[in-house]
ChimeraX commands (.cxc) that place a marker at each C-alpha (Angstrom):
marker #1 position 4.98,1.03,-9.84 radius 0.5
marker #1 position 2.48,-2.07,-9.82 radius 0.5
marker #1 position -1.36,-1.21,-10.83 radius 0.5
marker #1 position -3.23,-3.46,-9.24 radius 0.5
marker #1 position -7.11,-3.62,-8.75 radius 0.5
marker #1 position -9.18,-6.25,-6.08 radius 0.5
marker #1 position -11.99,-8.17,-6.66 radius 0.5
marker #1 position -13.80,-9.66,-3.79 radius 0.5
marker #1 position -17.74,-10.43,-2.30 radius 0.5
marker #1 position -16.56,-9.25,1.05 radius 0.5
marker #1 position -16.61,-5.85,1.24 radius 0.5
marker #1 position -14.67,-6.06,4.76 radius 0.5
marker #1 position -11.79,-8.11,3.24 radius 0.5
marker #1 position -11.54,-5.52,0.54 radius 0.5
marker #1 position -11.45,-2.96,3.02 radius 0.5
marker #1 position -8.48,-5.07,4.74 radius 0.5
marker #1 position -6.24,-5.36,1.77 radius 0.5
marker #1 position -6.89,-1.69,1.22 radius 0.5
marker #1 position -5.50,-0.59,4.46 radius 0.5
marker #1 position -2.56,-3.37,3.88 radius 0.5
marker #1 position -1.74,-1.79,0.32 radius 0.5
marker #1 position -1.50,1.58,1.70 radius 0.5
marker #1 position 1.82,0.49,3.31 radius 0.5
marker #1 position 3.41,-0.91,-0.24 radius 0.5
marker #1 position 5.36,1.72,-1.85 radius 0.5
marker #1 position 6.01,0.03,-4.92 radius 0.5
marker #1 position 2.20,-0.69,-5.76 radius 0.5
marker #1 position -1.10,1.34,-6.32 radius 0.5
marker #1 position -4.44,-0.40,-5.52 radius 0.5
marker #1 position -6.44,1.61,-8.52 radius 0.5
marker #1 position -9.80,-0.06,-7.77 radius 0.5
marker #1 position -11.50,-2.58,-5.76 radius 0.5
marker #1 position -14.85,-4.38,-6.81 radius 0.5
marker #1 position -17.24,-6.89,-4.85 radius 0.5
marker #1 position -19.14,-7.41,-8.53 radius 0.5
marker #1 position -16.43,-9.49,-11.09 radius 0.5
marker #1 position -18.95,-7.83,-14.13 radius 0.5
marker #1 position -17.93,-4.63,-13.09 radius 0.5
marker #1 position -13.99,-5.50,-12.85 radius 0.5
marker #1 position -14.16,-6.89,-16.73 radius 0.5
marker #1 position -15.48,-3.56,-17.74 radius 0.5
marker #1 position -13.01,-1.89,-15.95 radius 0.5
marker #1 position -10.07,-4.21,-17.19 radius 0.5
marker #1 position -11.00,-3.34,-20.92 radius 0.5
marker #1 position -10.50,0.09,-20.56 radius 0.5
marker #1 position -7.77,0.56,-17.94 radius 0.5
marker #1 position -4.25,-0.79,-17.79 radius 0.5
marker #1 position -3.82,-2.78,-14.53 radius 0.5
marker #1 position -0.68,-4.96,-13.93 radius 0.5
marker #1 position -2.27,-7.45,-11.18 radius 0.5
marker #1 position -5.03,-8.45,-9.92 radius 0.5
marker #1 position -5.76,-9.58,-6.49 radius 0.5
marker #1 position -8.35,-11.90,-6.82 radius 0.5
marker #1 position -10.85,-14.33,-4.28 radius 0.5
marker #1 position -11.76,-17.71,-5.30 radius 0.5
marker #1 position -15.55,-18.52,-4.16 radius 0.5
marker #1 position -17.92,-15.98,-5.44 radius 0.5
marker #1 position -21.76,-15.40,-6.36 radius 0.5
marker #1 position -21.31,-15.12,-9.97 radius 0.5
marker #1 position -18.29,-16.92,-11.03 radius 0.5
marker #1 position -15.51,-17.93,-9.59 radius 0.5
marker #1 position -11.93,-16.39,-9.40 radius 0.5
marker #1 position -10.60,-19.85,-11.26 radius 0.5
marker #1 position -12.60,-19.14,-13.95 radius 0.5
marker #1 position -12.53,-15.26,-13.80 radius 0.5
marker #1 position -8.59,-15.70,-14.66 radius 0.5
marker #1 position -9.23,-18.22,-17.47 radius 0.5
marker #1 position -11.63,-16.02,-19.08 radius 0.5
marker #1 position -8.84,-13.09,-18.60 radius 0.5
marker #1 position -8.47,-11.93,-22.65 radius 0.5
marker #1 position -5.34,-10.50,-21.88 radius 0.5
marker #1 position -2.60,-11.22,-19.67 radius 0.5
marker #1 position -2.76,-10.15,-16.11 radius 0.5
marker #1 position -0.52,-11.32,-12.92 radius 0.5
marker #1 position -2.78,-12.50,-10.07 radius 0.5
marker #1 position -3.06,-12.96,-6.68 radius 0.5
marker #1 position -5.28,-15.08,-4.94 radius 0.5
marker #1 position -6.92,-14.00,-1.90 radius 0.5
marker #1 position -8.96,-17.08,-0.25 radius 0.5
marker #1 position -9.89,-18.94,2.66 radius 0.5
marker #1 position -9.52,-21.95,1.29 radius 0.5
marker #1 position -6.49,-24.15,0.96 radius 0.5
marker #1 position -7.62,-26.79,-1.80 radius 0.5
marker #1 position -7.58,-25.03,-4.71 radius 0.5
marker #1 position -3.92,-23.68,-4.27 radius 0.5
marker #1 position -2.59,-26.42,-6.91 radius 0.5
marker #1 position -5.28,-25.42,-9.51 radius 0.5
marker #1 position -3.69,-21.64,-9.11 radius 0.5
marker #1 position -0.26,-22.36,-9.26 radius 0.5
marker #1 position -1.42,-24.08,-12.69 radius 0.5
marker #1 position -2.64,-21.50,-13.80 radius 0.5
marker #1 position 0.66,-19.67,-12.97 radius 0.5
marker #1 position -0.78,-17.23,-10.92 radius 0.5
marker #1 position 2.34,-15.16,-9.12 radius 0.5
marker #1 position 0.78,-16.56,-5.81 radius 0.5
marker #1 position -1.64,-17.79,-3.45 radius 0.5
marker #1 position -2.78,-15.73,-0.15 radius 0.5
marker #1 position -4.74,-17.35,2.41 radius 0.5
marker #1 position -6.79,-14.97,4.68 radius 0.5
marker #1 position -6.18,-13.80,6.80 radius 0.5
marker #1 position -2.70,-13.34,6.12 radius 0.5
marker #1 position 0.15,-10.23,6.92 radius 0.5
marker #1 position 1.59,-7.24,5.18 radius 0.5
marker #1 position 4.82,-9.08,5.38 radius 0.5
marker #1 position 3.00,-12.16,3.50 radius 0.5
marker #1 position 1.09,-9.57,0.92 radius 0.5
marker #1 position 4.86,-7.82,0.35 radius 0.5
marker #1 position 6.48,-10.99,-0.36 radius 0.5
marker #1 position 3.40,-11.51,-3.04 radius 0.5
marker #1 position 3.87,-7.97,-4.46 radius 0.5
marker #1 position 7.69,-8.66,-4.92 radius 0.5
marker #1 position 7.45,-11.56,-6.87 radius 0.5
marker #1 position 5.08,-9.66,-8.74 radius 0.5
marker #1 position 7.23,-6.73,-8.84 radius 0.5
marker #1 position 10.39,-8.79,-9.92 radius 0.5
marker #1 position 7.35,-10.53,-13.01 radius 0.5
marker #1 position 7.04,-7.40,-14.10 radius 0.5
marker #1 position 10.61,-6.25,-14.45 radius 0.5
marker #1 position 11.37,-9.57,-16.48 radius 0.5
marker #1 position 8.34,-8.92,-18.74 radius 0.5
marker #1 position 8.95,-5.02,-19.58 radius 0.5
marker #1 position 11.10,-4.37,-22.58 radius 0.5
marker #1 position 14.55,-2.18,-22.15 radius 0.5
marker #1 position 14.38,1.55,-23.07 radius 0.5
marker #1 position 15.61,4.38,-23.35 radius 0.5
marker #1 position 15.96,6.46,-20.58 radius 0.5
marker #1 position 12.70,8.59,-19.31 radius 0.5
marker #1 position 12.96,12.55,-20.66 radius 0.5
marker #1 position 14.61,14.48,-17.77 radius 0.5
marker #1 position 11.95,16.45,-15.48 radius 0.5
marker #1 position 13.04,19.22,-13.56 radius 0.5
marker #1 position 9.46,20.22,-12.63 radius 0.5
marker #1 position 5.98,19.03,-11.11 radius 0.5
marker #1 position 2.85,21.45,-11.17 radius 0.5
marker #1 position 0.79,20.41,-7.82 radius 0.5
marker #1 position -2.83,21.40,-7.26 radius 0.5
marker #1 position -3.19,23.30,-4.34 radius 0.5
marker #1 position -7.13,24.39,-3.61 radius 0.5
marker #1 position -7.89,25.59,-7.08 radius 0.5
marker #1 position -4.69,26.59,-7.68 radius 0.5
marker #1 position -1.94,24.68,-9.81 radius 0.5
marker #1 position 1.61,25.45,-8.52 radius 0.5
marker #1 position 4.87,25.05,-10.52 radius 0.5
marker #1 position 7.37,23.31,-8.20 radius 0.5
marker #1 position 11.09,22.68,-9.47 radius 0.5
marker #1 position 11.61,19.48,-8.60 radius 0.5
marker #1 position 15.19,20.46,-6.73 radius 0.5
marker #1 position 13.46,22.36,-4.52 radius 0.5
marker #1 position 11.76,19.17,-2.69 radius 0.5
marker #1 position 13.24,18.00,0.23 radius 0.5
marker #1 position 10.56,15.35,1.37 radius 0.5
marker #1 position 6.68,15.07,1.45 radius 0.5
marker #1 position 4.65,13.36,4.56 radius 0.5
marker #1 position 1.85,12.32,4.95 radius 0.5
marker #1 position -1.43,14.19,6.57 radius 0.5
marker #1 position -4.54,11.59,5.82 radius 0.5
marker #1 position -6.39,12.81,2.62 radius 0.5
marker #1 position -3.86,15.05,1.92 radius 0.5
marker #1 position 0.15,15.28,1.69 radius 0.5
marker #1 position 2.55,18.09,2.27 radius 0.5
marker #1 position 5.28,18.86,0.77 radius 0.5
marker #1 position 8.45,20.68,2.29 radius 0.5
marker #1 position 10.30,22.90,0.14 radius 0.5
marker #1 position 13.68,24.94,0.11 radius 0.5
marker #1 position 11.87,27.92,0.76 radius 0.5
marker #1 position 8.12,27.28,1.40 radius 0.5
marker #1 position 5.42,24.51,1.98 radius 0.5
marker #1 position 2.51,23.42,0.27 radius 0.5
marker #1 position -0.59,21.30,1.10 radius 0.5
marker #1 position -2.33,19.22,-1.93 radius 0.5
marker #1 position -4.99,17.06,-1.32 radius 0.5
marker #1 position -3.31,13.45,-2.61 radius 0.5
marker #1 position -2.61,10.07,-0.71 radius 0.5
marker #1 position 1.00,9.47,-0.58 radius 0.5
marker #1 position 0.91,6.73,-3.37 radius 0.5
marker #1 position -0.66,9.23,-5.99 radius 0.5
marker #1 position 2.53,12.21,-4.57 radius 0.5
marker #1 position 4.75,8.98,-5.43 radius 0.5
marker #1 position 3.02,9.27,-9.03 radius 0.5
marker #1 position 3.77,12.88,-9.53 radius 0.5
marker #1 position 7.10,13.08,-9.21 radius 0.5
marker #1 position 10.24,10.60,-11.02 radius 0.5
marker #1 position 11.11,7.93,-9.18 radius 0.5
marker #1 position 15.17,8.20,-10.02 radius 0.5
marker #1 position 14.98,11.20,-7.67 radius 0.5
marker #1 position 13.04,10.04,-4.95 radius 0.5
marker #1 position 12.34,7.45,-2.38 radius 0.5
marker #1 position 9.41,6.30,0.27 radius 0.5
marker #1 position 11.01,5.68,3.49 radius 0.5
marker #1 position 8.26,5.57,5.29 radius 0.5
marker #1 position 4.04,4.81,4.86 radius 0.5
marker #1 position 3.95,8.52,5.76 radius 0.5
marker #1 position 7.65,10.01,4.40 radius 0.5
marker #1 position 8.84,10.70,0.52 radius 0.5
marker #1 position 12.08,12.12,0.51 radius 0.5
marker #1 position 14.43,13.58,-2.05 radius 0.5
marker #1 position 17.38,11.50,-3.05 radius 0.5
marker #1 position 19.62,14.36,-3.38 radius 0.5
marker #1 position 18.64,15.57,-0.20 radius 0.5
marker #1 position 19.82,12.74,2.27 radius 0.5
marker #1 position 23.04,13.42,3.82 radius 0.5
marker #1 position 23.32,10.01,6.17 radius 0.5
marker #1 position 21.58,7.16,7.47 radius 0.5
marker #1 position 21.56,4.54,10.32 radius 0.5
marker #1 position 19.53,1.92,11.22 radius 0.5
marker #1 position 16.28,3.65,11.66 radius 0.5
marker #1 position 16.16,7.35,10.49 radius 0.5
marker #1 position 16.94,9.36,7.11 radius 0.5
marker #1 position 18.59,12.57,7.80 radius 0.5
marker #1 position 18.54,15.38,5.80 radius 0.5
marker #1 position 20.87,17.83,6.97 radius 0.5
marker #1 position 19.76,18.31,10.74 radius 0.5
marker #1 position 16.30,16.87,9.74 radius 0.5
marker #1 position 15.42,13.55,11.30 radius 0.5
marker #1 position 12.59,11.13,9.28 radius 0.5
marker #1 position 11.90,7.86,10.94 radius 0.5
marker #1 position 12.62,4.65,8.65 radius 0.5
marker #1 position 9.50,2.31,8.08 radius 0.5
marker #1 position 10.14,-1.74,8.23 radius 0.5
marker #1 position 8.52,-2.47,4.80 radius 0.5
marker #1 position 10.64,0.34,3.52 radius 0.5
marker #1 position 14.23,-0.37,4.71 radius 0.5
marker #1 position 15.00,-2.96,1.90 radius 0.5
marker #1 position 14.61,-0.28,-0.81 radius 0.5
marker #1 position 16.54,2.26,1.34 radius 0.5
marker #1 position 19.70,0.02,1.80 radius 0.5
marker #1 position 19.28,-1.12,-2.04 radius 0.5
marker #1 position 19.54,2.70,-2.83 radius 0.5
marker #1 position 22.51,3.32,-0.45 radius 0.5
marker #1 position 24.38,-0.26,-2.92 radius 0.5
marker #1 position 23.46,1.36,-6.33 radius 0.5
marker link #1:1,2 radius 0.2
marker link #1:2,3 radius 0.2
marker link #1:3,4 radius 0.2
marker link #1:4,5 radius 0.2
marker link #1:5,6 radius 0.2
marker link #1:6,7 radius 0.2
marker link #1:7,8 radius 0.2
marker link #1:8,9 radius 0.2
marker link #1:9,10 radius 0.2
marker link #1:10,11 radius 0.2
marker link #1:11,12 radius 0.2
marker link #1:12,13 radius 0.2
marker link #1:13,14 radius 0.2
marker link #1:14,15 radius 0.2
marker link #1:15,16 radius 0.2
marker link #1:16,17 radius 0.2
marker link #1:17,18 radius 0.2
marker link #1:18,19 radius 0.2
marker link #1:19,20 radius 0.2
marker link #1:20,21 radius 0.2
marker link #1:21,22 radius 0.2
marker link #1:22,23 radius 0.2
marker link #1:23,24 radius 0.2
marker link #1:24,25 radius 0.2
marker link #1:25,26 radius 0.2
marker link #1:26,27 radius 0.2
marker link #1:27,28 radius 0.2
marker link #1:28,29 radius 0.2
marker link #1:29,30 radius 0.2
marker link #1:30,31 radius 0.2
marker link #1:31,32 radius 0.2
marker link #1:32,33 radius 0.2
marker link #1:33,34 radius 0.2
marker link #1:34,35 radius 0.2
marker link #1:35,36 radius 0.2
marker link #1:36,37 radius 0.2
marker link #1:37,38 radius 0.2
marker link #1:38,39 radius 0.2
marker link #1:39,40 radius 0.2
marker link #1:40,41 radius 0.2
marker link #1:41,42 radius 0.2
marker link #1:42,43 radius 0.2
marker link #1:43,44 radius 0.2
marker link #1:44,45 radius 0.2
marker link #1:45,46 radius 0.2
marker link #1:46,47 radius 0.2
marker link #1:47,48 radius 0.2
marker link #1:48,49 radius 0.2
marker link #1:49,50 radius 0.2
marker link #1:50,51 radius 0.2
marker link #1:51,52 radius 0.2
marker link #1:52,53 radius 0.2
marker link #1:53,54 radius 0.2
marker link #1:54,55 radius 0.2
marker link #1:55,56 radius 0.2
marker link #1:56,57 radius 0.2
marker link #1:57,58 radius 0.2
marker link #1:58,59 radius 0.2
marker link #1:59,60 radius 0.2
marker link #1:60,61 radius 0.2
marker link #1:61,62 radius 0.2
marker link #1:62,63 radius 0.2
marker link #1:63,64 radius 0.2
marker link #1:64,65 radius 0.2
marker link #1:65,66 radius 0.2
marker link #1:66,67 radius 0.2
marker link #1:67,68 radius 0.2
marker link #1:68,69 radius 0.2
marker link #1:69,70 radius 0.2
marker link #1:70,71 radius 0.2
marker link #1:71,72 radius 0.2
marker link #1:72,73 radius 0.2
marker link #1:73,74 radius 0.2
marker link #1:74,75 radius 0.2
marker link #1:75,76 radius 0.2
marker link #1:76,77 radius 0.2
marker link #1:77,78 radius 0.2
marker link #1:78,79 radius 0.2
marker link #1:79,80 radius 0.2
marker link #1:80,81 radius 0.2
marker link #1:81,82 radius 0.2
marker link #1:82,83 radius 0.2
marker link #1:83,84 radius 0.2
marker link #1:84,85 radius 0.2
marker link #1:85,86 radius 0.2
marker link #1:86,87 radius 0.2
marker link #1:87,88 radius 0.2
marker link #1:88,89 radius 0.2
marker link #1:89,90 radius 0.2
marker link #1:90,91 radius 0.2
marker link #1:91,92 radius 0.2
marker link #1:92,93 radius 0.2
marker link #1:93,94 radius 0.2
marker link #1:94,95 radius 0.2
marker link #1:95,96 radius 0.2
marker link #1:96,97 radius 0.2
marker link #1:97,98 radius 0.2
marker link #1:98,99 radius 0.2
marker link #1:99,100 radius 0.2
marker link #1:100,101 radius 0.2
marker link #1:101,102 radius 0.2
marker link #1:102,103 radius 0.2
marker link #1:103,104 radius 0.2
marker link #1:104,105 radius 0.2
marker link #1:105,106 radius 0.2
marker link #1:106,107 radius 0.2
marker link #1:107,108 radius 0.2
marker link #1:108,109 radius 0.2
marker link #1:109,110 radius 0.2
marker link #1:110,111 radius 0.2
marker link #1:111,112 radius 0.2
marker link #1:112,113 radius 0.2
marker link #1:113,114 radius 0.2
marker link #1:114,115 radius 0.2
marker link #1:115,116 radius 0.2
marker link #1:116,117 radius 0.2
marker link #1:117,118 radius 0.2
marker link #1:118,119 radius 0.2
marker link #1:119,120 radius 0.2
marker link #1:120,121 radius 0.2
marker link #1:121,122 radius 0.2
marker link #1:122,123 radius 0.2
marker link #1:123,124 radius 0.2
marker link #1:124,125 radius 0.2
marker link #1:125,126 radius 0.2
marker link #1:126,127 radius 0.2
marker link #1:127,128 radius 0.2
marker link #1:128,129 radius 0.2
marker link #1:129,130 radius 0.2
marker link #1:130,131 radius 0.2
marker link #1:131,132 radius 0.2
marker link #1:132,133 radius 0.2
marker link #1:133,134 radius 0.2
marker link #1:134,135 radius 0.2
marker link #1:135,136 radius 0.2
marker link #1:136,137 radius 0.2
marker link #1:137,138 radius 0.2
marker link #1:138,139 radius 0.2
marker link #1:139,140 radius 0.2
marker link #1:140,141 radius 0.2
marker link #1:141,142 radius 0.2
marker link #1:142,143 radius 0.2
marker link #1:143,144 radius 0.2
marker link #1:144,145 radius 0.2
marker link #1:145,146 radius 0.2
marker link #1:146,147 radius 0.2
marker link #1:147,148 radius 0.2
marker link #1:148,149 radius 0.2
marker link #1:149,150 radius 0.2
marker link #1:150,151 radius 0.2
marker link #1:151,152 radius 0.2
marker link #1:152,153 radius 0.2
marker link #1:153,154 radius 0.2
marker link #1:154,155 radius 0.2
marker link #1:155,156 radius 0.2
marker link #1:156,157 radius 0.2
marker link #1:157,158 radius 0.2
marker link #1:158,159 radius 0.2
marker link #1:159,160 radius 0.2
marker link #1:160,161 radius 0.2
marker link #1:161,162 radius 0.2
marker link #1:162,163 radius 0.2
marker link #1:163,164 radius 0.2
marker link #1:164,165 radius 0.2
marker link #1:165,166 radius 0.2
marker link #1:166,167 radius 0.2
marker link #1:167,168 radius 0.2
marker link #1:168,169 radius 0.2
marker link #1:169,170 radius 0.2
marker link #1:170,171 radius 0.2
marker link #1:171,172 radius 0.2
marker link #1:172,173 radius 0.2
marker link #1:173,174 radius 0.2
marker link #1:174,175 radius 0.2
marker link #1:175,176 radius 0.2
marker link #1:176,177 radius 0.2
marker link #1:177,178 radius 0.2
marker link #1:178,179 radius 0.2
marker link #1:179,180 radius 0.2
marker link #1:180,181 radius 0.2
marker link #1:181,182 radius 0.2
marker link #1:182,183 radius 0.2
marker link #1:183,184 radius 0.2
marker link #1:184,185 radius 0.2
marker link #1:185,186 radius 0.2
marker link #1:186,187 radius 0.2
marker link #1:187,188 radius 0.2
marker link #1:188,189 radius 0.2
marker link #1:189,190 radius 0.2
marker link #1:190,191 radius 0.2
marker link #1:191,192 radius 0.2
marker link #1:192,193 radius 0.2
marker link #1:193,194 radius 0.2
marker link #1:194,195 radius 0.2
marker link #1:195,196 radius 0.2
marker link #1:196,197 radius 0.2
marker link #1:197,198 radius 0.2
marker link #1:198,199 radius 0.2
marker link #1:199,200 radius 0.2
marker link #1:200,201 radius 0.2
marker link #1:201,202 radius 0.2
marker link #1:202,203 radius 0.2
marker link #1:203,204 radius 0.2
marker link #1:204,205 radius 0.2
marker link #1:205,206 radius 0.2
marker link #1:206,207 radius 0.2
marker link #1:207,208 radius 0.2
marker link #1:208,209 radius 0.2
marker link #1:209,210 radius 0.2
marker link #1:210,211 radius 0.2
marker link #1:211,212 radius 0.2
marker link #1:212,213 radius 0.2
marker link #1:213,214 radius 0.2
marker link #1:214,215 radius 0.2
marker link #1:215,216 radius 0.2
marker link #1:216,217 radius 0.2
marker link #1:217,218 radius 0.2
marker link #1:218,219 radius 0.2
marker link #1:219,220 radius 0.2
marker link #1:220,221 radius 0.2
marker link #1:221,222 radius 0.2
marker link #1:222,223 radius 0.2
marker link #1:223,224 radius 0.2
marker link #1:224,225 radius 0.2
marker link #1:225,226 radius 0.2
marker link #1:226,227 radius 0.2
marker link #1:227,228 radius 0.2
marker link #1:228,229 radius 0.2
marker link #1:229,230 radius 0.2
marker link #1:230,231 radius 0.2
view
């Protein structure tokens, strides 16, 4: 999972690439900030992986924002303007967005940030096994065993998840459900669907079926599916 934050003087752009993010499984958008100040605080104390970043700003500029970066960071550019896209690439930033641009141009951006990232991150051993997630419910914190998950879906604010035997309602986007639980047993199929690995008995071109349960397959999504249905 990518950590990425967004710095930007246009609060409606950051609202865009909010609502574009949503729809990237494989990436969190932890913060956004119209202030770069505020981002450098932020960056000293919280572990981000990328940052997507505009060029022409009040107080500095996203050029020198990176070069001032005192650690390394992937980024993104986000800009309306095309002239500075050499200077970037210089810098080796992973790439260079011009607005207003797609959520199949800002996936292609977050892949090769994706693949970065994979190159860059040591091999270890594998993660302890998990066979359960406690999920906060109201004021509650339930136990759920992790086999008992069939899929989650989205409701807005909040997610539910569909069990063996019951159903349960926590107040989470679907990128933070993605968090909870281990990614070796479970997929996004879908901006609004998380299913269970296990519990996927066949697949065709657009749905996910588990058992006699039908989930729809989202665009941005089938590439992971299919890589699954390889490994």
């Amino acid at each position: 999972m990518l950590t990425a934050i967004a710095i930007d003087d246009e609060p409606l752009a950051l609202k865009a690439l909010s609502i574009i993010c949503e729809q990237i499984p494989f990436m969190r958008l932890a913060a956004i900030f119209t202030r770069p100040t505020e981002a450098i605080a932020y960056l000293h104390r919280e572990k981000t992986d990328l940052i997507f970043l505009d060029i022409r700003m009040p107080d500095i500029t996203g050029i020198d924002f990176m070069k001032a970066l005192s650690k390394p960071v992937m980024v993104v550019f986000t800009t309306a303007y095309s002239e500075y896209a050499v200077q970037c690439f210089e810098l080796d930033a992973v790439d260079y967005l011009l607005k207003p641009f797609s959520l199949a141009r800002l996936l292609k951006a977050c892949n090769k940030a994706a693949d970065l990232q994979a190159l860059r991150t040591p091999l270890t051993g594998p993660e302890p096994l998990r066979t359960s997630v406690f999920i906060k419910c109201g004021y509650e914190q339930v136990k759920v065993m992790l086999e008992d998950i069939l899929y989650i879906e989205s409701l807005g604010n909040y997610v539910q998840f569909f069990c063996k035997d019951s159903k349960l309602v926590a107040r989470l986007t679907m990128n933070e459900a993605a968090d909870l639980l281990p990614q070796q047993n479970f997929i996004r199929i879908h901006r609004s669907y998380l299913v269970a690995k296990s519990m996927i008995t066949r697949v065709d071109k657009q749905t996910v079926w588990l058992n006699e349960k039908a989930l729809p397959i989202g665009e941005v999504f089938a590439r992971e599916i299919y890589q699954y249905l390889k490994s």
